[in-house]
N, C-alpha and C positions, 0 to 999 in steps of 0.2 A: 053187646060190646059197648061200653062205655065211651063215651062224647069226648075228644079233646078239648079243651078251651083253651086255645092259643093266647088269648087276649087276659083272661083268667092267671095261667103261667106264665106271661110276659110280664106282666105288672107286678107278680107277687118276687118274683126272679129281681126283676131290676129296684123294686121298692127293699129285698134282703142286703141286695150290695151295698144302696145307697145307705141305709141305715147301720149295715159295718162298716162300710168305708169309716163314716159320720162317726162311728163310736173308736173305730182302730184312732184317726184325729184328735177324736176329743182326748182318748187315753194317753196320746203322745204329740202333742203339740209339737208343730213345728216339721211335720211328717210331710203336708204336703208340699209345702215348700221346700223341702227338700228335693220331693218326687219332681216337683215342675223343672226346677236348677237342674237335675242329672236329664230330663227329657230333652231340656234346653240348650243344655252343652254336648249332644249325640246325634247328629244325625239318622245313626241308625235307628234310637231309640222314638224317633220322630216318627221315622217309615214305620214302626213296629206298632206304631201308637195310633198312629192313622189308619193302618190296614186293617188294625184288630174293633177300632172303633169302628170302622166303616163297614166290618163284616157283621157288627153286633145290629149296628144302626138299622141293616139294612133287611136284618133276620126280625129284629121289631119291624120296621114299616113293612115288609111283605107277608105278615103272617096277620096281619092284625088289620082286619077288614073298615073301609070307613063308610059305618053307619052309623047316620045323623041320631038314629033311637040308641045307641050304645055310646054312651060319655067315654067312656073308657076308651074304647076300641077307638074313639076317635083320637082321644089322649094320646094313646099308645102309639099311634099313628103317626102323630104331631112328633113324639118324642122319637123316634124310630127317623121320622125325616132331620130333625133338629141335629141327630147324632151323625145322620150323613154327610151332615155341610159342615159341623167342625171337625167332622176327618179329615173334608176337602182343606180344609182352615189350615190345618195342623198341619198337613202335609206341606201346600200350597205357603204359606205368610208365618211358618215354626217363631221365626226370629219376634215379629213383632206380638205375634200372641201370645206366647210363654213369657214375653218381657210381661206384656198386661196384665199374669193371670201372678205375676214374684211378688208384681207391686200392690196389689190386692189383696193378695195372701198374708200380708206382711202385718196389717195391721186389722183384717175382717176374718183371723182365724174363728174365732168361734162362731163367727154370725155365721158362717161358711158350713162349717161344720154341724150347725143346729138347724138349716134351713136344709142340706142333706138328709138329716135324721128326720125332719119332720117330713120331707118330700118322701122319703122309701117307707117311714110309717101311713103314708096318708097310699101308696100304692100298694103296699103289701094288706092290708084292709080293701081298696075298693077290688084288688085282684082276689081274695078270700070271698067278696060279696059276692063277686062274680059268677061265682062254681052255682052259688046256690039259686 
C-alpha cells in the first residue's frame, strides 16, 4: 500500500492555486480588486471567506507535522498557521483589512501577482521533491 505524503500534497495543491490564481490576475488585471471590493462590501461574503480560509488553514497546519529535518513540512506548517490568523483577521478587523489590501492592490498588481506565481511555482516543485 502506498505512503501518503500529506506535506508532499499540501504544497503541490496550494503551490497549483497560487500559480492560477497569479496567472487567472495576470490574464485580467484588475480581477483582484475587484474580488477584495465585493468581499469588502458583504458581510456574508467576509464570514464565507474566513470560514473557508480557516478550514483550509487549518487542514494545512494539522496535517503537516513539524519536523525541524523537513523544510517543508515545517513551511507547510508556518503557512497552514499564517492562513489561520487571517481568517481570524478577516473575520474579526474585515473593514480595516480589505481597506489595506484596495489600497495595495491598486497600484502593486503585478508585483502581486508575479510574487504568487513565483511562490506556488517554488511549492509545487518542493511538494514534487517531496514524493521522491
Amino acid at each position: 500500500m502506498p505512503v501518503v505524503d500529506p506535506t508532499g500534497w499540501t504544497a503541490m495543491l496550494l503551490g497549483l492555486f497560487a500559480m492560477s490564481a497569479a496567472i487567472g490576475a495576470l490574464r485580467k488585471p484588475g480581477i483582484w480588486q475587484t474580488l477584495v471590493k465585493e468581499v469588502e462590501d458583504s458581510p456574508a461574503l467576509q464570514m464565507i471567506s474566513g470560514v473557508a480560509e480557516l478550514a483550509a488553514g487549518a487542514a494545512i497546519y494539522l496535517v503537516n507535522p513539524w519536523v525541524p529535518a523537513d523544510l517543508l513540512a515545517c513551511v507547510m506548517k508556518a503557512i497552514g498557521g499564517l492562513m489561520i490568523l487571517e481568517a481570524l483577521i478577516v473575520v474579526g478587523f474585515s473593514d480595516i483589512y480589505f481597506h489595506f489590501w484596495l489600497k495595495n492592490l491598486s497600484f502593486m498588481h503585478k508585483g502581486w501577482a508575479t510574487v504568487s506565481l513565483l511562490t506556488g511555482l517554488a511549492l509545487t516543485v518542493a511538494g514534487a521533491f517531496h514524493f521522491s
